[in-house]
KOLLUM-180182 format. One record per atom (N, C-alpha, C): residue in one letter; atom name; x negated, y negated, z. Coordinates in steps of 0.02 Angstrom, whole numbers, plus 50000, padded with zeros to 5 digits. Each point is the difference from the previous one (the first is absolute). Example, Ala and Ser with C-alpha at 12.3 -4.5 7.8 and 13.67 -1.06 7.14 Angstrom:
REM KOLLUM-180182
["A" "N" [49340 50284 50390]]
["A" "CA" [50045 49941 50000]]
["A" "C" [49955 49940 50000]]
["S" "N" [50018 49947 49964]]
["S" "CA" [49958 49941 50003]]
["S" "C" [50039 49945 50037]]
***
This chain:
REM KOLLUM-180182
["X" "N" [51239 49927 49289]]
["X" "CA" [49947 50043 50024]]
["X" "C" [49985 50054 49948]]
["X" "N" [49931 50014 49985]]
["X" "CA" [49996 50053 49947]]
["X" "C" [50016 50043 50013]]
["X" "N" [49975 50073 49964]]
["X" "CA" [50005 50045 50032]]
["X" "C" [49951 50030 50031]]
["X" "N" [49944 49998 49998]]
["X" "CA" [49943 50010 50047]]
["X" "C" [49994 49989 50071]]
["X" "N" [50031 49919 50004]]
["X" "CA" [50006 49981 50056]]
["X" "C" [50058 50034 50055]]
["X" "N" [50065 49994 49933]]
["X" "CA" [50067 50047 50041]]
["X" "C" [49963 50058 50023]]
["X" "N" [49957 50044 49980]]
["X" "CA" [49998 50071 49978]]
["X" "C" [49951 49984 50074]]
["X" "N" [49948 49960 50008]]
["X" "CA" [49959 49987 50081]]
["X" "C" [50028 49967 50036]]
["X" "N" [50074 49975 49999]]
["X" "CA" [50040 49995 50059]]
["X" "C" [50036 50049 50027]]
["X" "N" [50018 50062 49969]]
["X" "CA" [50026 50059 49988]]
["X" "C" [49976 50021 50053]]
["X" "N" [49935 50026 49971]]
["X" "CA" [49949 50040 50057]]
["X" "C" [49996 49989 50072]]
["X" "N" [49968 49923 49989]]
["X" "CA" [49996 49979 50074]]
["X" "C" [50068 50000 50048]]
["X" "N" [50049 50004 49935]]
["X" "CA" [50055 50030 50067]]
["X" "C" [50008 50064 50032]]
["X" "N" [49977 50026 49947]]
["X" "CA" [50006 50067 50028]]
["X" "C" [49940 50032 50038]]
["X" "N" [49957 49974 50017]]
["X" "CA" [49934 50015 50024]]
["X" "C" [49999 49976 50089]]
["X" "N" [49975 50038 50039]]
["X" "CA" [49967 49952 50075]]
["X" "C" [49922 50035 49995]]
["X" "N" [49968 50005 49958]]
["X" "CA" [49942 50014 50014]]
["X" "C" [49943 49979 49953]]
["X" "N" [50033 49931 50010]]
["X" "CA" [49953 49973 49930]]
["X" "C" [49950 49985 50021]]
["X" "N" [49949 49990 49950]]
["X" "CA" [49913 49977 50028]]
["X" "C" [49997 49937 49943]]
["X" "N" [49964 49957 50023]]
["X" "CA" [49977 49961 49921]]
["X" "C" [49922 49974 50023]]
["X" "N" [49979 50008 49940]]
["X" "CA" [49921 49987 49984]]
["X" "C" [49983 49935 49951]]
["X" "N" [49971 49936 50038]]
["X" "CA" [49993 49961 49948]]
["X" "C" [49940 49938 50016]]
["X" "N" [49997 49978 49938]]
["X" "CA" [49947 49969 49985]]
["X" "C" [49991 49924 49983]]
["X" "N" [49949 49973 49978]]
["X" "CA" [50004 49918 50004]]
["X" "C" [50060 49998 49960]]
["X" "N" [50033 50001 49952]]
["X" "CA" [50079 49968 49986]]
["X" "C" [50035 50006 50026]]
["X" "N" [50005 50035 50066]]
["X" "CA" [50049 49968 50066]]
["X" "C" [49988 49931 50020]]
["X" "N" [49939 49980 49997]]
["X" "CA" [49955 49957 50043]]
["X" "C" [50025 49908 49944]]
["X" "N" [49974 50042 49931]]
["X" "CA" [50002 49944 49962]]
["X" "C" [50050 49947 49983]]
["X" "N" [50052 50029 50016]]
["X" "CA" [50087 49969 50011]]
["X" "C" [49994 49958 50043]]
["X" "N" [49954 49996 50049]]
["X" "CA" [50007 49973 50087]]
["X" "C" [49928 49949 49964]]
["X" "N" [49965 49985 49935]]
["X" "CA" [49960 49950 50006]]
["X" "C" [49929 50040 50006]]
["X" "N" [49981 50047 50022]]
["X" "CA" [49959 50023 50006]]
["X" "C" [49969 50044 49941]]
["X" "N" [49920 49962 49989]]
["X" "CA" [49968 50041 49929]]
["X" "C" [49989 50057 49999]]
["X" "N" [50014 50043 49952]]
["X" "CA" [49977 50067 49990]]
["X" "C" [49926 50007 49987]]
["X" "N" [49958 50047 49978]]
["X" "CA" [49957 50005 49984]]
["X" "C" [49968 50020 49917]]
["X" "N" [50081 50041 49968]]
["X" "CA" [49947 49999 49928]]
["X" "C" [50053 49983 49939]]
["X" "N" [50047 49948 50017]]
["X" "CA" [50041 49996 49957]]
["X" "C" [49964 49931 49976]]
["X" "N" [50035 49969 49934]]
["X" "CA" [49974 49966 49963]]
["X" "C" [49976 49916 50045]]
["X" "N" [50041 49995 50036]]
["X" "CA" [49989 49953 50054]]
["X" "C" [49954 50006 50054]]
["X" "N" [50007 50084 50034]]
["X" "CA" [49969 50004 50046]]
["X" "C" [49941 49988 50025]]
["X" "N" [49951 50021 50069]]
["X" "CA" [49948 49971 50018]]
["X" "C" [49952 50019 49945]]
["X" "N" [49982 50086 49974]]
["X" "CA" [49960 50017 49947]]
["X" "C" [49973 49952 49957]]
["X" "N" [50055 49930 49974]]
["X" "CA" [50007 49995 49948]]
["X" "C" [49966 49909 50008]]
["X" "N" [49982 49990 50069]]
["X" "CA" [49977 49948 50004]]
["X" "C" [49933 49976 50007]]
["X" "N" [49970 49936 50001]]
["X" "CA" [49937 50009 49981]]
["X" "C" [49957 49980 50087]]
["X" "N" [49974 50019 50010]]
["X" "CA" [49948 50008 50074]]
["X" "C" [49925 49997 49984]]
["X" "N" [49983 49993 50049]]
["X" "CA" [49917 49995 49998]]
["X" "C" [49973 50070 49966]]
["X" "N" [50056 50064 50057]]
["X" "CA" [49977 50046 50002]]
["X" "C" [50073 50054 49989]]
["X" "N" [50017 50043 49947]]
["X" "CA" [50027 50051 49988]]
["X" "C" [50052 49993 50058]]
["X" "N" [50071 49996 50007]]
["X" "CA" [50028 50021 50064]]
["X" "C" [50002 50070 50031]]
["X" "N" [49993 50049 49956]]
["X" "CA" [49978 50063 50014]]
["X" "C" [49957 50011 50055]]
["X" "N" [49960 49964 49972]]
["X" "CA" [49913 50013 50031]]
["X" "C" [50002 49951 50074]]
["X" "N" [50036 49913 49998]]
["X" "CA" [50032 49987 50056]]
["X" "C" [50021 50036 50073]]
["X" "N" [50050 50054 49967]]
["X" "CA" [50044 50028 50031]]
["X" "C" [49981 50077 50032]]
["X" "N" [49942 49994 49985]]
["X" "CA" [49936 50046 50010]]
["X" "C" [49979 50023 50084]]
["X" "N" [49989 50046 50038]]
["X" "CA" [49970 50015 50057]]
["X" "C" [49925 49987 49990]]
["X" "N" [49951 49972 49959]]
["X" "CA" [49958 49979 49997]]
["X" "C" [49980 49951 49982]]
["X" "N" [50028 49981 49963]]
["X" "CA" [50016 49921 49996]]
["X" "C" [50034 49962 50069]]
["X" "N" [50040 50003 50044]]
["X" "CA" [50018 49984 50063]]
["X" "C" [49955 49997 50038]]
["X" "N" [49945 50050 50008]]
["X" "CA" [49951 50012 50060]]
["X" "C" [49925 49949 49973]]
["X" "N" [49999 49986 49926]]
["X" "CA" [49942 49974 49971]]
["X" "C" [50029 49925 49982]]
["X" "N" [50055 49977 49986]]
["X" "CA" [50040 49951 49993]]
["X" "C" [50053 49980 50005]]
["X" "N" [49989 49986 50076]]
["X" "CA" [50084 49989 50055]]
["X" "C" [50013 49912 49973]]
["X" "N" [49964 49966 50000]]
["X" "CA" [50017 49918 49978]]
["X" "C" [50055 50033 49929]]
["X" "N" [49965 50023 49954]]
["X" "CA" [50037 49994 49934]]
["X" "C" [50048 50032 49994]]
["X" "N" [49992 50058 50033]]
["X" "CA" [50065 50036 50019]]
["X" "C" [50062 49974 50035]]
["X" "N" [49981 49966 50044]]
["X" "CA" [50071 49964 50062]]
["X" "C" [50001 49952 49939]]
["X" "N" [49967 49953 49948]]
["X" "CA" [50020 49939 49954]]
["X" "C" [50062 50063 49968]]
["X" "N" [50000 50041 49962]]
["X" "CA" [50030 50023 49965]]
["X" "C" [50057 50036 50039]]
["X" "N" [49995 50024 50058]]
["X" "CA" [50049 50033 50044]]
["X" "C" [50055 49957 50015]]
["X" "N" [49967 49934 50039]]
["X" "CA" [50053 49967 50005]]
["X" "C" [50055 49965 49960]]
["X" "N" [49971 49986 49935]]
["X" "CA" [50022 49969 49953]]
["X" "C" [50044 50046 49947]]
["X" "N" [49995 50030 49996]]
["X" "CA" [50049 50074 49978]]
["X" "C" [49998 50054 50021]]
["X" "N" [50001 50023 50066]]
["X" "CA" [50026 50077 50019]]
["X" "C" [50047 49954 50076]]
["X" "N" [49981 49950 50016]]
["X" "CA" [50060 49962 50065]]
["X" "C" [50070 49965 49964]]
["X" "N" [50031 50038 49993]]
["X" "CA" [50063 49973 49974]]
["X" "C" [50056 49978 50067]]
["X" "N" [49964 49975 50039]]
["X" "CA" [50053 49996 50070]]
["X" "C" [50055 49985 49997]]
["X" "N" [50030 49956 49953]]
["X" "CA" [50049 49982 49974]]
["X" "C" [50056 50024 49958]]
["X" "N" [49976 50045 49981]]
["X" "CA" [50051 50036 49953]]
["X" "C" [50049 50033 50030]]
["X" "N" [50064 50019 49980]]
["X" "CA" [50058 50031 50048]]
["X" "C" [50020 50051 49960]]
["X" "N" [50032 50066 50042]]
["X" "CA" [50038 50042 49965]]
["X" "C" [50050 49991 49948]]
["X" "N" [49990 50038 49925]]
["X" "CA" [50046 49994 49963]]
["X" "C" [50037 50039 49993]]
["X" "N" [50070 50006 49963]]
["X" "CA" [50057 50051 50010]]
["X" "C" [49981 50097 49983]]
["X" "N" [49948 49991 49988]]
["X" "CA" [49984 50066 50006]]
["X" "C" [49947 50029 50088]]
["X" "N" [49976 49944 50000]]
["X" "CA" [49993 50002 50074]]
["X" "C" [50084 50031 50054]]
["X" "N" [50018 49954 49993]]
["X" "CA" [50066 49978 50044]]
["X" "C" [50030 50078 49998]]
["X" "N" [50020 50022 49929]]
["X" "CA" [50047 50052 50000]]
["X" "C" [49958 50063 49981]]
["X" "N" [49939 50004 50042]]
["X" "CA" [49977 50080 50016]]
["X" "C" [50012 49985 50080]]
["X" "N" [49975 49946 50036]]
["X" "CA" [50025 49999 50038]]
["X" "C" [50074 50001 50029]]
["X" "N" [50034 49971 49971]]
["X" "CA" [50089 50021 50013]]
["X" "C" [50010 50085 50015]]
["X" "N" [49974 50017 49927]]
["X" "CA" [50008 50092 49988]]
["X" "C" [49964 50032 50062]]
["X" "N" [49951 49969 50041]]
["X" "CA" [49962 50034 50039]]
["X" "C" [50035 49988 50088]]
["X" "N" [50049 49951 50014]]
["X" "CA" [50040 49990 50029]]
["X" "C" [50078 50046 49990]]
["X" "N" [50011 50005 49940]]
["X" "CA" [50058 50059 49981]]
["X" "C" [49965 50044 50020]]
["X" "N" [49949 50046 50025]]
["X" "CA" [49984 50068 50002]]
["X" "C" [49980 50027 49919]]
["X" "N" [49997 49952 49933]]
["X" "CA" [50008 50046 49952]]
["X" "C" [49905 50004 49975]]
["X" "N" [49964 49943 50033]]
["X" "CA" [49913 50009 49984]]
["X" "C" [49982 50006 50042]]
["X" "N" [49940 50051 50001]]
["X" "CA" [49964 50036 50049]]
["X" "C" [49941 49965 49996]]
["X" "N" [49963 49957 49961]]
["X" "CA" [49959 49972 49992]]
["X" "C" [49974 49950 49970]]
["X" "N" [49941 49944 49987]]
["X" "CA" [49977 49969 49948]]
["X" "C" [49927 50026 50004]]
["X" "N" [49992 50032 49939]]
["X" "CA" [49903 49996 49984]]
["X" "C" [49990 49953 49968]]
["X" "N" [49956 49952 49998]]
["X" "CA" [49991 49929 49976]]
["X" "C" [49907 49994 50002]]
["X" "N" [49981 49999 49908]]
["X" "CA" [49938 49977 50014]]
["X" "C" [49993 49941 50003]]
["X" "N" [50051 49938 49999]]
["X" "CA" [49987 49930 50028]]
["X" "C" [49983 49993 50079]]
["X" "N" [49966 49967 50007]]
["X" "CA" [49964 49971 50059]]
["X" "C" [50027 49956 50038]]
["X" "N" [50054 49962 49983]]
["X" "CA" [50024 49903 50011]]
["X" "C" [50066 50017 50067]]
["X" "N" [50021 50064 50016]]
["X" "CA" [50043 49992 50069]]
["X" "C" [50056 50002 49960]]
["X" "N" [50036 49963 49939]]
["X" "CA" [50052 49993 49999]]
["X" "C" [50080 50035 50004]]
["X" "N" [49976 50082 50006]]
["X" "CA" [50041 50036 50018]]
["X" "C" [50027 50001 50074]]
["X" "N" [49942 49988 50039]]
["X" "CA" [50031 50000 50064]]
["X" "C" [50036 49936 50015]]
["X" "N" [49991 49929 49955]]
["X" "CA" [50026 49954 50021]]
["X" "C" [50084 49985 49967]]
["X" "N" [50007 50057 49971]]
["X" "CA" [50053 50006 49972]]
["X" "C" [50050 50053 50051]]
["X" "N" [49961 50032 50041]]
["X" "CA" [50048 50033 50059]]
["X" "C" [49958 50072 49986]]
["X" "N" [49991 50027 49956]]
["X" "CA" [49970 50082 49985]]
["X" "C" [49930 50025 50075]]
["X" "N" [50024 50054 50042]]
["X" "CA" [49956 50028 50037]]
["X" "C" [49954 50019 49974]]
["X" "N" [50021 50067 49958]]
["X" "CA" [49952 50068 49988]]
["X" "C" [49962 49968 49943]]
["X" "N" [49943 49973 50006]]
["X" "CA" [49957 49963 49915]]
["X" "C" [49931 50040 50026]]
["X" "N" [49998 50038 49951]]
["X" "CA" [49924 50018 50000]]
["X" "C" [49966 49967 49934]]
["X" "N" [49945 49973 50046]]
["X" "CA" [49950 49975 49953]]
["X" "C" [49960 50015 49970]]
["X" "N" [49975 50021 49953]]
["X" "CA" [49985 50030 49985]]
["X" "C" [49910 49965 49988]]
["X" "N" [50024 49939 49981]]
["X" "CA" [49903 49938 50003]]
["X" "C" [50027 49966 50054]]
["X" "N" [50011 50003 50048]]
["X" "CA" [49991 49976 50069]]
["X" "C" [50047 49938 50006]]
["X" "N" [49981 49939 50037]]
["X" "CA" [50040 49929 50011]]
["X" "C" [49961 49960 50011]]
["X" "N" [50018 49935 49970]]
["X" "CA" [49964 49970 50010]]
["X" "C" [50009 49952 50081]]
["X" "N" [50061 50029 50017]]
["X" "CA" [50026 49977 50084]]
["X" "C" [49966 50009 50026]]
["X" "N" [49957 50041 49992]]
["X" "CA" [49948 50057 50043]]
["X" "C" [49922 49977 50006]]
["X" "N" [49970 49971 50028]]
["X" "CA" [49945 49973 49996]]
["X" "C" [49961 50024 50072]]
["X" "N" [49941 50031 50011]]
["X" "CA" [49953 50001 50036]]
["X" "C" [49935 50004 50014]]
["X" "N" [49973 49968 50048]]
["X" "CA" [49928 49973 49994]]
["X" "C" [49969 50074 49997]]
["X" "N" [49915 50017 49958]]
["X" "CA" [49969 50026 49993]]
["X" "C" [49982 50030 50068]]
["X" "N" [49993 49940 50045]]
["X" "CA" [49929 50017 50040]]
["X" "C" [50057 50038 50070]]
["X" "N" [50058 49983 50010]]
["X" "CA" [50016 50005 50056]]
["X" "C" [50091 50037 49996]]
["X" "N" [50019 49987 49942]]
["X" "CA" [50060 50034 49978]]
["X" "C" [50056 49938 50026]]
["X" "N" [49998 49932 50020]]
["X" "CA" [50047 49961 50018]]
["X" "C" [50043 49997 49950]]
["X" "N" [50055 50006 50001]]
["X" "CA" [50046 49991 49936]]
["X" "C" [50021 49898 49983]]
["X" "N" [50022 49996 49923]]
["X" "CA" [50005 49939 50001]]
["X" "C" [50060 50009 49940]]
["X" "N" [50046 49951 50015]]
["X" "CA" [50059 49993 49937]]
["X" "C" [49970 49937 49953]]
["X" "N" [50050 50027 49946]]
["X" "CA" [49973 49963 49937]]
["X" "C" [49999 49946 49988]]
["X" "N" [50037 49953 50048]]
["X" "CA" [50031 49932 49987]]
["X" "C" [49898 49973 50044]]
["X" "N" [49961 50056 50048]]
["X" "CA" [49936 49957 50021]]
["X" "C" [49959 50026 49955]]
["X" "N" [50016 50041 49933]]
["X" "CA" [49949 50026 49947]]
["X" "C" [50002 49933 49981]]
["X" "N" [50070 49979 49971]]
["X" "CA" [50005 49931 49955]]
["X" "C" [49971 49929 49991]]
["X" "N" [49998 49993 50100]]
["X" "CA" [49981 49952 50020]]
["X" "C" [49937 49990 50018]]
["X" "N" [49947 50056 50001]]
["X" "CA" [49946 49999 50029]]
["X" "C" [49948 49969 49940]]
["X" "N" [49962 49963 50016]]
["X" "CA" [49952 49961 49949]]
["X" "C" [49952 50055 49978]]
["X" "N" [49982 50002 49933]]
["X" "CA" [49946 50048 49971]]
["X" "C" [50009 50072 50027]]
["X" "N" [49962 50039 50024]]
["X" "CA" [50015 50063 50024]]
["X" "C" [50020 50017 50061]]
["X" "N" [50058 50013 50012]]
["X" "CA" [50048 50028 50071]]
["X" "C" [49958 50016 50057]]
["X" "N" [49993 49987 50056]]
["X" "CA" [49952 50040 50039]]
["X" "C" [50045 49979 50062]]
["X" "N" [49966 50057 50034]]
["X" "CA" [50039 50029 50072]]
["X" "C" [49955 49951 50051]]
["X" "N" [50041 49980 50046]]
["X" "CA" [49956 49980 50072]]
["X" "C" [49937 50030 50017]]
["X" "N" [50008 50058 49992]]
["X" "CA" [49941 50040 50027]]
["X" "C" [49914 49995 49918]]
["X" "N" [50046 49966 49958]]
["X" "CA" [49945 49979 49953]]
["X" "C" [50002 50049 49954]]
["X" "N" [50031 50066 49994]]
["X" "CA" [50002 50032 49942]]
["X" "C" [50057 49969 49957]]
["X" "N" [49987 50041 49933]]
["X" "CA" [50037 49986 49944]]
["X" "C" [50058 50024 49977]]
["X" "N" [50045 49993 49996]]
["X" "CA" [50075 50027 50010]]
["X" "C" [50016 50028 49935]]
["X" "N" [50008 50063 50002]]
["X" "CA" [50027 50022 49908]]
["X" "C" [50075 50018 50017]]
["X" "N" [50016 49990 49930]]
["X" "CA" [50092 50013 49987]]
["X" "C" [49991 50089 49998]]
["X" "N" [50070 50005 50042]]
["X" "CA" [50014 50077 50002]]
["X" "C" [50045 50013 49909]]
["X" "N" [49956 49995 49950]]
["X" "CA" [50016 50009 49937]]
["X" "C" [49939 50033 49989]]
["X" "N" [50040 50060 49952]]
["X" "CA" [49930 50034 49968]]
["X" "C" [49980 50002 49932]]
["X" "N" [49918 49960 50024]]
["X" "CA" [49982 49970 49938]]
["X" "C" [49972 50063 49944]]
["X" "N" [49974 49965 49946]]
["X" "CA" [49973 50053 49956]]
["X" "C" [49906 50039 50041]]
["X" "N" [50022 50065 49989]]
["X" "CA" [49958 50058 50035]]
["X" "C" [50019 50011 50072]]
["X" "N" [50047 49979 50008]]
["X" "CA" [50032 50016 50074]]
["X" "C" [50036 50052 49996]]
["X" "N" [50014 50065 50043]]
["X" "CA" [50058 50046 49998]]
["X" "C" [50057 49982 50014]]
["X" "N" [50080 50024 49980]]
["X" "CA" [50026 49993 50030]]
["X" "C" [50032 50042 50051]]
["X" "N" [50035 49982 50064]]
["X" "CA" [50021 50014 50043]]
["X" "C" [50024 50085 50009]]
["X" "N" [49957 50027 50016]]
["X" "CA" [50026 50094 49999]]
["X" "C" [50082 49985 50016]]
["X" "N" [50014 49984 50081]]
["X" "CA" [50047 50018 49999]]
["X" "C" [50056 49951 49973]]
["X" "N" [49996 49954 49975]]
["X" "CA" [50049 49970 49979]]
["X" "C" [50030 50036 49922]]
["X" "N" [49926 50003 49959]]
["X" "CA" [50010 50058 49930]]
["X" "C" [50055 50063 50040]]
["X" "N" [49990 50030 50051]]
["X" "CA" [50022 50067 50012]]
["X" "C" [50064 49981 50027]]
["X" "N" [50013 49952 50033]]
["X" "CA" [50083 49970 50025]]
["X" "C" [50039 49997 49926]]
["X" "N" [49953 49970 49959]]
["X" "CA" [50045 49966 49924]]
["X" "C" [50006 50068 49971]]
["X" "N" [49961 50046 50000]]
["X" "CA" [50015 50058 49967]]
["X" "C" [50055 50046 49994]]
["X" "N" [50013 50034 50090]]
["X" "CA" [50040 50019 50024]]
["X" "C" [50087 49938 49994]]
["X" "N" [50003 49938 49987]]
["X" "CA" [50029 49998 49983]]
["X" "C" [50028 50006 49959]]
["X" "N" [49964 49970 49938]]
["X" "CA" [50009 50014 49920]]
["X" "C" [50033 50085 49994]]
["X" "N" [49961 50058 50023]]
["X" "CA" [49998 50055 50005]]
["X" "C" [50078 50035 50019]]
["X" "N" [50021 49943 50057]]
["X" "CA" [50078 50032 50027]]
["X" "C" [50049 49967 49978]]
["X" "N" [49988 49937 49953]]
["X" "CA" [50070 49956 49961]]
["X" "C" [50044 50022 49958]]
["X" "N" [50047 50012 50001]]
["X" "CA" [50038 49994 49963]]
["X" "C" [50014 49957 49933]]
["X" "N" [49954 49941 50006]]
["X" "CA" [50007 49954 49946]]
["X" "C" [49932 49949 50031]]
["X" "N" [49989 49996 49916]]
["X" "CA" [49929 49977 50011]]
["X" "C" [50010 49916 49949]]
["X" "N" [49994 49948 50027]]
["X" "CA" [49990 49954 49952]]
["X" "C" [49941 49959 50002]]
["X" "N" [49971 50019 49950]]
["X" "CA" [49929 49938 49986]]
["X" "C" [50007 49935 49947]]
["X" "N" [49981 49962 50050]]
["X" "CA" [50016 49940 49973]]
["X" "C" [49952 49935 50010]]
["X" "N" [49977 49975 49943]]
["X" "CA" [49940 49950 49997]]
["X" "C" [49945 49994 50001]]
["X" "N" [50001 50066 49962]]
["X" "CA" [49910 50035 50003]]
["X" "C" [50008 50029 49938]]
["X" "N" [49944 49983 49964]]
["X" "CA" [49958 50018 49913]]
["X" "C" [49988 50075 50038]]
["X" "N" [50003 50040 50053]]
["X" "CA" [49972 50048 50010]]
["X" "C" [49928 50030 49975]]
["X" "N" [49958 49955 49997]]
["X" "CA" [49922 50015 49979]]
["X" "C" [49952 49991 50065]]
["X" "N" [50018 49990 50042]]
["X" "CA" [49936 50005 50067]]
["X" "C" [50023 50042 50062]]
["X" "N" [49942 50047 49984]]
["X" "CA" [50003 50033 50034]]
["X" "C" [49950 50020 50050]]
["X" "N" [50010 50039 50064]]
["X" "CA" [50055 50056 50022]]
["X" "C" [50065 49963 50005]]
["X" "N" [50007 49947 49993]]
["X" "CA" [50081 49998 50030]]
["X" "C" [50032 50016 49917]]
["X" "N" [49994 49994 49945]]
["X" "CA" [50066 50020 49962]]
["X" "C" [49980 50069 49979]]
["X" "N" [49984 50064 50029]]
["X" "CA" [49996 50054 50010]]
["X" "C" [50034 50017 50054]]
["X" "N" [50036 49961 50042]]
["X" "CA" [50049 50026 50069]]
["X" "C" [50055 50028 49955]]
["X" "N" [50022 49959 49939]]
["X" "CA" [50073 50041 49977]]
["X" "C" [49983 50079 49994]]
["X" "N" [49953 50017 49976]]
["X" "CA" [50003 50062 49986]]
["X" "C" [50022 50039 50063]]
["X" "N" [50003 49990 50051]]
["X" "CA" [50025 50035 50057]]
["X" "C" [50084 50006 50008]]
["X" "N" [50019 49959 49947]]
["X" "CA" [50093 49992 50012]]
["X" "C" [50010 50065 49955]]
["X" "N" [50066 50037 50023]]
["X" "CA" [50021 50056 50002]]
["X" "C" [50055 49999 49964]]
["X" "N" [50026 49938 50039]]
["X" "CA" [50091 50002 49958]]
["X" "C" [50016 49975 49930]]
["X" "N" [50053 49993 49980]]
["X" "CA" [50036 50005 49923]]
["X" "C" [50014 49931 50003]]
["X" "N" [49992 49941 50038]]
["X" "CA" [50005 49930 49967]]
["X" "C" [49947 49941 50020]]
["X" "N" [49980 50022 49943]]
["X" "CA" [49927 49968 49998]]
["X" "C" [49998 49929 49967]]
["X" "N" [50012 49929 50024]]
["X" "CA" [50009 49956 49967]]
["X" "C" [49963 49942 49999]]
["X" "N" [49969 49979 49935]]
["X" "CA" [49962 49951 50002]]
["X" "C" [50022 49940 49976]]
["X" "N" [49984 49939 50037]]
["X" "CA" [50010 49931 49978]]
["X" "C" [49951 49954 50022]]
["X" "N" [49976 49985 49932]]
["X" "CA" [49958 49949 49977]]
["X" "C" [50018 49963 49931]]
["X" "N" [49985 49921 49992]]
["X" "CA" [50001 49988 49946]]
["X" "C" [49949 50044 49944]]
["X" "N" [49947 50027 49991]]
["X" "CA" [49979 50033 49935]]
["X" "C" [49984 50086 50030]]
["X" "N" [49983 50019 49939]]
["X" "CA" [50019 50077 50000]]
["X" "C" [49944 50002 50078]]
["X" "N" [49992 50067 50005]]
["X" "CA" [49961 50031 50031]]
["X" "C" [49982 50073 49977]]
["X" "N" [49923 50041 50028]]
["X" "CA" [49999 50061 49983]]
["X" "C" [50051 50037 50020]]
["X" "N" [50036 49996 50052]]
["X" "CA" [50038 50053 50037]]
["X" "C" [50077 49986 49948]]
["X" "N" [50019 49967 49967]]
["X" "CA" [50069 49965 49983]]
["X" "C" [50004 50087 49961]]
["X" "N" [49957 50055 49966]]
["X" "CA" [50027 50035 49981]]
["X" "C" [50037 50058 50012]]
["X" "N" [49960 50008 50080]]
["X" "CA" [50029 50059 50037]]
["X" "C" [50054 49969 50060]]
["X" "N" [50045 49930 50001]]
["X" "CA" [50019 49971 50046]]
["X" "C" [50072 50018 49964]]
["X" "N" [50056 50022 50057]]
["X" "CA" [50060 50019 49985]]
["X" "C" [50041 49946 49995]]
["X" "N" [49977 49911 50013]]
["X" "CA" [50017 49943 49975]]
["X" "C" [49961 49948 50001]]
["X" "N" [49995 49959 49919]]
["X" "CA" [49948 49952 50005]]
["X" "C" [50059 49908 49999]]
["X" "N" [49993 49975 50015]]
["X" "CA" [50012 49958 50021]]
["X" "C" [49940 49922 49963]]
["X" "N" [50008 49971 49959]]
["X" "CA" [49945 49937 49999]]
["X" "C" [50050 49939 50007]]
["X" "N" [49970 49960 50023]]
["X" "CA" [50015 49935 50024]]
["X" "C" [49973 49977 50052]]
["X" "N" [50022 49942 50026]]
["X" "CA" [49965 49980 50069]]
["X" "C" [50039 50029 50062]]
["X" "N" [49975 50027 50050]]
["X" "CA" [50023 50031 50046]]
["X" "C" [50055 49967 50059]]
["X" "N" [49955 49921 50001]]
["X" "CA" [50059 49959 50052]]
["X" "C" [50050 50012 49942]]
["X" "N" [50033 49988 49965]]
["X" "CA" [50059 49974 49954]]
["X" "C" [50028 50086 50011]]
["X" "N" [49952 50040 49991]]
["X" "CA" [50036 50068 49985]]
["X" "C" [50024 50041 50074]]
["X" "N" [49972 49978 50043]]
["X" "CA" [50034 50015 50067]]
["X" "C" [50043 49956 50014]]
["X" "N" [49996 49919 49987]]
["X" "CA" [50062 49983 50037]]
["X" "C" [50064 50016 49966]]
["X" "N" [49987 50051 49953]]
["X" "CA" [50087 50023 49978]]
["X" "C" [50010 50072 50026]]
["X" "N" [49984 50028 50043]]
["X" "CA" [49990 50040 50013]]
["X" "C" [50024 50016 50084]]
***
């Protein structure tokens, strides 16, 4: 074990008030694409920009092309928790995490056992019709031919928030106040470039500030430990 890693097994022993904040390289371990790494969705070729796809106006002006592209990479139904899943959840069963902020969308924290997950871009578990608010799970997003629609004939959007959508007052203000009262803050699997969510660290207070991601990040200079590698491998020693 290095010493980085010794040095963030250290902590987390000595800590019960940890928070962790993280991003598609939680996700990507479990199979699931990121968005701007050399592989990711950014980087593939579409009719139309996935950006612009992934759009609140693009959805309302082009729901066919949108559900083609939704279903086909943002439904990862299949994918399962990986060991960094597993053991925030363990820690959050010890009493020692108070939380997960997670701008991934895909559930897989809770299917790993973790309560407290604030989402920060919504779920894609979460599905309800426009016209009437019926809720629908993801496995009848998957299955529904061309664009999802409710009995009652409206159009069912994913509780994910697309581009020009706000996000969630109070869920930002839950993640805050936590970040705000931790004792130990670890971010992990996020380039930290989209924001409001990688502007929540600035609310952490305390003296162990630790980041893990495989490549640098802006924050790696003011972080009281940086950590690179892949995160499943670096929690399950941990």
């Amino acid at each position: 074990m290095d010493a980085q890693v010794a040095k963030l097994k250290e902590w987390v022993g000595q800590s019960d008030n940890i928070v962790f904040f993280g991003g598609a390289g939680v996700s990507t371990e479990s199979g699931i694409p990121d968005f701007r790494s050399v592989d990711g969705l950014y980087n593939q070729k579409y009719k139309y920009p996935p950006e612009t796809i992934i759009s609140r106006s693009f959805f309302d002006a082009n729901p066919e092309e949108f559900y083609r592209f939704y279903k086909d990479k943002m439904l990862a139904l299949d994918a399962q928790p990986n060991a960094a899943h597993r053991k925030l959840a363990e820690w959050e069963r010890m009493g020692k995490l108070r939380a997960v902020v997670t701008q991934n969308i895909d559930g897989l924290h809770q299917d790993a056992g973790s309560k407290e997950v604030l989402e920060l871009h919504g779920s894609v578990r979460r599905n309800f019709c426009q016209r009437c608010r019926r809720p629908f799970d993801a496995r009848y997003m998957k299955d529904a031919p061309g664009v999802p629609k409710c009995p009652c004939g409206g159009v069912i959007k994913p509780d994910v928030v697309l581009y020009e959508e706000c996000l969630d007052e109070a869920t930002i203000q839950k993640s805050v106040d936590y970040i705000a009262k931790a004792d130990m803050l670890i971010v992990g699997g996020t380039s930290l470039v989209v924001y409001p969510a990688a502007g929540l660290i600035n609310y952490y207070r305390g003296h162990k500030l630790v980041l893990v991601n495989k490549t640098a990040t802006p924050a790696d200079s003011r972080a009281d430990l940086v950590v690179h590698g892949s995160i499943g491998e670096i929690f399950a020693q941990l």
